[in-house]
C-alpha positions as CSV (number, residue, x, y, z in Angstrom):
1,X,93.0,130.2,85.1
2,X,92.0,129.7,81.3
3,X,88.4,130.1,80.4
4,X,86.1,128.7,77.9
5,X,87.6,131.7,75.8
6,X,91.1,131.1,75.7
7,X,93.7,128.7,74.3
8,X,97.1,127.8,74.8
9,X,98.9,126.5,72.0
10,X,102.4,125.4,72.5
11,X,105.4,125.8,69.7
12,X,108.5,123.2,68.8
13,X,112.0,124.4,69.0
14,X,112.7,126.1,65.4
15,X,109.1,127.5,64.6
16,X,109.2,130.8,67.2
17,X,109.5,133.0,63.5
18,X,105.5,131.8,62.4
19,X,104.2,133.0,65.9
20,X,104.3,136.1,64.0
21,X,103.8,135.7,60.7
22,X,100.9,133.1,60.7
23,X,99.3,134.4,63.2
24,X,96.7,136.9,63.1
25,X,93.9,135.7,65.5
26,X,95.4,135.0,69.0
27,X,97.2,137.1,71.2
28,X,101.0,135.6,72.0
29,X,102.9,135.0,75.0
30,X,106.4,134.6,73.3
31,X,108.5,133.3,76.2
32,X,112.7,132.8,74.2
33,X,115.5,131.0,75.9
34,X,118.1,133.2,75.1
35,X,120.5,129.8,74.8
36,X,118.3,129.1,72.0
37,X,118.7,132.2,70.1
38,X,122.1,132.4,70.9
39,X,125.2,129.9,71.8
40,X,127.2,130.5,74.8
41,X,130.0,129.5,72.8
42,X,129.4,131.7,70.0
43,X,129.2,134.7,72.3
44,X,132.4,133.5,74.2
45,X,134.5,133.1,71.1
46,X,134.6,136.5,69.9
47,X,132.5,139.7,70.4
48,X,133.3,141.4,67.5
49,X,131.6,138.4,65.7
50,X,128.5,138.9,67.6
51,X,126.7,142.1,67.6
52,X,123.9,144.4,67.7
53,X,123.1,143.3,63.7
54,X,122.9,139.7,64.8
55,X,120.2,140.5,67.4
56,X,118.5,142.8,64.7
57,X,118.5,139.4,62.3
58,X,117.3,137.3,65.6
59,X,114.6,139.6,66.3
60,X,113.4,140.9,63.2
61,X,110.1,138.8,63.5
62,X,109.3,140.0,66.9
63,X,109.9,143.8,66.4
64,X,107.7,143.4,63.0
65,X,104.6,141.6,64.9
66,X,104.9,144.7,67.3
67,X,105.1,147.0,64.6
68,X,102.3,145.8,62.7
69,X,100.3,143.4,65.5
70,X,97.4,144.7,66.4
71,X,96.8,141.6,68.9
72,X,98.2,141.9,72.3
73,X,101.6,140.7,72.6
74,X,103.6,139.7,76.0
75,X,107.2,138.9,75.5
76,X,109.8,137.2,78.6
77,X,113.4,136.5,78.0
78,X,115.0,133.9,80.4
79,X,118.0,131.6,80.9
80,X,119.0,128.4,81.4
């Protein structure tokens, strides 16, 4: 239940990266398809393409908002 104190805001597809850099007022509830941060296919293809610097690169926002964030931060990972 939301009260008069809280606000959801909802992102689009492609603006996940300024949930941490614009924000420095709200608390965030980052919930990432991991489809959307990273293709079946690529994965499939090759592993040696894909690797632990590509998640770095994909989560370098995140790990720097919970670095430097002093705003509570709740962060889910799901699947298709």
């Amino acid at each position: 239940m939301l009260n008069n104190y809280s606000q959801i805001s909802f992102g689009e597809y492609g603006d996940w990266g300024k949930v941490f850099t614009d924000n420095e007022m709200y608390p965030v509830l980052w919930v990432a398809f991991l489809e959307d941060l990273i293709s079946p296919d690529r994965m499939l293809e090759d592993s040696n393409k894909f690797g632990q610097d590509d998640m770095e690169i994909i989560l370098q926002p995140l790990t720097s908002h919970l670095r430097d964030g002093q705003l509570p931060t709740l962060v889910a990972f799901s699947t298709w």
